[in-house]
N, C-alpha and C positions, 0 to 999 in steps of 0.2 A: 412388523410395526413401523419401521424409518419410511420404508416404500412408502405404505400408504398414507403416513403425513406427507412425506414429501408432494405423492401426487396429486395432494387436494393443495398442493399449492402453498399453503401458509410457510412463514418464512420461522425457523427454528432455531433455539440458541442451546450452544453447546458448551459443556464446562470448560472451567478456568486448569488452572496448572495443578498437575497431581507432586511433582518435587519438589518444587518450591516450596509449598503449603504443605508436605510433610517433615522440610527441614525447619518451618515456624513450630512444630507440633514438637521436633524433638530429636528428627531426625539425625544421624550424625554422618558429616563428608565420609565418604567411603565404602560406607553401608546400604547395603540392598536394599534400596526402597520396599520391593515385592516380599522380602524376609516380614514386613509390617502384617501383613496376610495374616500370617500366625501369630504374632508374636505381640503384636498389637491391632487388632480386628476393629477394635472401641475408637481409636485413632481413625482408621480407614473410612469407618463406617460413619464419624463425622463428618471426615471430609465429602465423604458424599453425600448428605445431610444438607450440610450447608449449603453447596453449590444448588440444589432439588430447591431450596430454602431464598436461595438468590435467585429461578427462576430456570434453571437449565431445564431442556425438554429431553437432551443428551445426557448422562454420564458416562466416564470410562474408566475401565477396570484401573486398578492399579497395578499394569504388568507390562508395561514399557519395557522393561528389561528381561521379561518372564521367559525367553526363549533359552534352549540348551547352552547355544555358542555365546548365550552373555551371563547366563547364571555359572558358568565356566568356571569364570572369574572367582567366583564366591566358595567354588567346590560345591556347587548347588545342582548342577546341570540332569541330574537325575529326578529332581522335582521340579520338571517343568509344569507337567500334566497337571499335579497335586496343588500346584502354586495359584496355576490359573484357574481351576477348580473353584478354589477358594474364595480367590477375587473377583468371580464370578459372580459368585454366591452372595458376596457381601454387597455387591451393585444391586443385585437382581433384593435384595429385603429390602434396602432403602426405596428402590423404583416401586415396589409392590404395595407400600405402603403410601405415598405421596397423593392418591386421590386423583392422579390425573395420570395420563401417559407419559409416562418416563422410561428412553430406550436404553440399556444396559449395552453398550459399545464397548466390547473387547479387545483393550490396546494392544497394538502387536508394533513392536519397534525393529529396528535395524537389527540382525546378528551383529555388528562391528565388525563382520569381516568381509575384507576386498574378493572379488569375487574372480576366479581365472579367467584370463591366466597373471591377472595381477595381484590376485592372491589366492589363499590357501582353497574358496570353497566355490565348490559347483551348483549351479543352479539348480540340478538333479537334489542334492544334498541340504539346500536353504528348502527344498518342498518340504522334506521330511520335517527340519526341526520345525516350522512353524506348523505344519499337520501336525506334530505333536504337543504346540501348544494351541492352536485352534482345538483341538479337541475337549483337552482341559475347560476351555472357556465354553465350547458348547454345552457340556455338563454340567457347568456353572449354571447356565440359564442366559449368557449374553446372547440378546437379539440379534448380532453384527459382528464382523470383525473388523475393528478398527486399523487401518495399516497404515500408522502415520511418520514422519520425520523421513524420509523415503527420501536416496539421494541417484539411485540407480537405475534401470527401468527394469535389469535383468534381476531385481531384487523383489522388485515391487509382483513383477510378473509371476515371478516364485512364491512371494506371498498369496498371490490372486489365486493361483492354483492349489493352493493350500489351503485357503477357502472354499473354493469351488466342490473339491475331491471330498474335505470335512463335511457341507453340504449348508454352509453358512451363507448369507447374504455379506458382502464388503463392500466399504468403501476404503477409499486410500489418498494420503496426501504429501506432499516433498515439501522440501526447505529449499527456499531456493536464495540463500548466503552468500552467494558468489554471484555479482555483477549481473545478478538478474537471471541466473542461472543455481540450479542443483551444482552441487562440490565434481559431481560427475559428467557435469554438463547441459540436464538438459532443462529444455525450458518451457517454461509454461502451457504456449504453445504444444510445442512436442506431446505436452502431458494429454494434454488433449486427445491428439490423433492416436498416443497407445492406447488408452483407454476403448476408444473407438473399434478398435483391434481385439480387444478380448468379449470372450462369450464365455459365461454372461457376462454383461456388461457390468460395472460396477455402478451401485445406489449413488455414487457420489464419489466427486473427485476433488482436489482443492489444493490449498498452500497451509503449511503449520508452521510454526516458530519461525526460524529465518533472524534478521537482522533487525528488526524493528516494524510498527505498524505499516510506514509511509510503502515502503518496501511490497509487503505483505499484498496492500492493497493493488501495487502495478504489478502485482505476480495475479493477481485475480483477474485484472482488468485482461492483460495478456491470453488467460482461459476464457471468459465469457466471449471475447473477442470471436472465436472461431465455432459461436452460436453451434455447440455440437449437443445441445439438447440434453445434458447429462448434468445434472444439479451440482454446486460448485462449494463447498467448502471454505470458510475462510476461520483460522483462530491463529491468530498474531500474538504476540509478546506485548507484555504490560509496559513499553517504552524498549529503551537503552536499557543494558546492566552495566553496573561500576560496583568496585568494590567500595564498601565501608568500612574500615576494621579488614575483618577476616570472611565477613558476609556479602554478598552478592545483592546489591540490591536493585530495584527496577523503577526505572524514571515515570512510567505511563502513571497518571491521574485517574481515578472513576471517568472526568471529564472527560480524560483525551480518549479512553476506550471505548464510551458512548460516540463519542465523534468518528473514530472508528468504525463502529458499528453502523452509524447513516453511511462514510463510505462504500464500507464492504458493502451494502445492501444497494445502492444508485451504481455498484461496479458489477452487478448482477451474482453475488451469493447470497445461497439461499440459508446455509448454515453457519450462524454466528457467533463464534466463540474466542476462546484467551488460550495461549498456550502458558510459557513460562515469568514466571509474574505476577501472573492473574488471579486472586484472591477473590473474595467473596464480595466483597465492595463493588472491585473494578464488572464484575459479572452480574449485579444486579442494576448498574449504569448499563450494560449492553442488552440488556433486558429492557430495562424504558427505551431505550433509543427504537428495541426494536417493536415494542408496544406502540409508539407513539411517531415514527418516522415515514413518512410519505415519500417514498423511491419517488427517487430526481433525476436528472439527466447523469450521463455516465460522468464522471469527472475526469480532466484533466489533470495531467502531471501540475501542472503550477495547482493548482486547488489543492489537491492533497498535499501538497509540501506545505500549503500554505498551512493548511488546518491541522496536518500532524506533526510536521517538522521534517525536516531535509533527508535524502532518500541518505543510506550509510552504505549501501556496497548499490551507486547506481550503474545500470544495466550498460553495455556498451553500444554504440549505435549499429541500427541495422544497416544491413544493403543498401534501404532505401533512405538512410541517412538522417530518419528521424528514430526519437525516444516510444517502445512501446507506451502507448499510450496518450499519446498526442495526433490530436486530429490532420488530417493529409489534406492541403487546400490543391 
């Protein structure tokens, strides 16, 4: 189903934040998000509700953490399959019901672990645990595997083949938090030309979460940049987070993530959505922006700063001595 929207062209909006909007629900610090599966389904299946309700043509499972090496933590790791199963399931009722097409995209996150020889796991070993929760999520009925927050490319790769072998269509996207770069290094760019590199090729590729919108948006410009023909993701964080109290909260306005959203779209992606933050409000502003915005010319680093606000981890300069994404006179 994503393929052939995407290849009729129209530009698609993907849901807001699945943690965030389960700690408004109840959730408590600590606790396993993907535990909500069972334990709270009624929960789940609003949040997916709502977003379908603000307009998303995307949702994603709730299983960011669903894999063996992070349900570990919990003493869970033996219900990967079972978990993502589930949250499959509960995507795929609310998309089935909605009147229109709605792709059920199964989140698949980071194991958390460094991979050798700087840590404990092998690339060999990252295939299995995510083939074991791609699995899960294929049974569910997700159309996709989602492979996002991605900091490494031997991670990413692992996942891609873990789709591949499952027999699922993916896309995949990094956080690039560090000076314009993934924690691991690489860069938007870069992202590009691996993707390039794998067969099949992924539905899509892009930027998630990361350090703020402004950011977000020169990590996209950086991928469109090298016009590699592979449709380009973009879902950003609802502003800044600061604490309140003992809560996390996030500076982005409905406004500023509509504004966002003409960005991302004049920076050439096609899929536009919210990572952590992102509520039901801020997702139905990226919804008009994207009903109603006339792709412009690409923008400039001053443009974006001016209209999102100042970049937070900006990029360091290249070889050629200028800021990605400023024009070369």
């Amino acid at each position: 189903m994503l393929a052939s929207l995407l290849s009729s062209g129209k530009l698609l909006v993907a849901d807001g934040a699945t943690g965030t909007n389960l700690f408004e629900m109840g959730l408590v610090a600590g606790e396993a998000p993907e535990v909500w599966n069972y334990e709270h389904p009624d929960r789940v299946t609003a949040l997916h509700q709502g977003f379908v309700d603000a307009g998303a043509d995307i949702i994603l499972t709730n299983t960011f953490g669903a894999n063996a090496r992070r349900l570990m933590l919990h003493g869970m790791q033996e219900k990967s399959r079972e978990i993502n199963r589930l949250a499959a399931g509960i995507a795929k009722a609310v998309a089935g019901k909605a009147g229109r097409p709605v792709v059920v995209a199964g989140s698949v996150g980071p194991t958390g672990d460094l991979f050798a020889p700087l840590g404990p796991l092998t690339e060999a070993d990252a295939v299995e645990v995510f083939v074991d929760q791609m699995i899960g999520l294929k049974e569910g009925g997700a159309d996709v595997a989602w492979i996002e927050t991605m900091s490494s490319l031997e991670e990413i790769r692992a996942a891609a083949h873990a789709a591949i072998k499952v027999g699922l269509p993916y896309t995949f996207t990094a956080s690039f938090d560090t000076a314009g770069r993934t924690m691991m290094g690489i860069t938007p760019e870069a992202l590009v030309e691996f993707a390039e590199s794998l067969h099949p090729k992924p539905l899509a590729i892009g930027a998630n979460c990361g350090v703020g919108a402004s950011d977000l948006v020169m990590s996209i410009l950086g991928m469109s940049a090298k016009k590699a023909g592979i449709p380009i993701i973009a879902k950003a964080n609802a502003g800044i987070p600061h604490f309140v109290g003992e809560h996390i909260h996030y500076t982005g306005t409905p406004e500023l993530m509509g504004n966002y959203a003409c960005l991302a779209i004049d920076s050439g992606a096609q899929i536009i959505g919210g990572c952590c933050g992102t509520g039901f409000v801020h997702l139905a502003a990226i919804r008009a922006a994207v009903n109603s915005h006339l792709k412009d010319v690409r923008p400039e680093e001053d443009k974006v700063i001016q209209i999102l606000g100042p970049l937070q981890a900006p990029p360091s300069k290249n070889e050629g001595g200028e800021r990605r994404g400023r024009r070369r006179h």
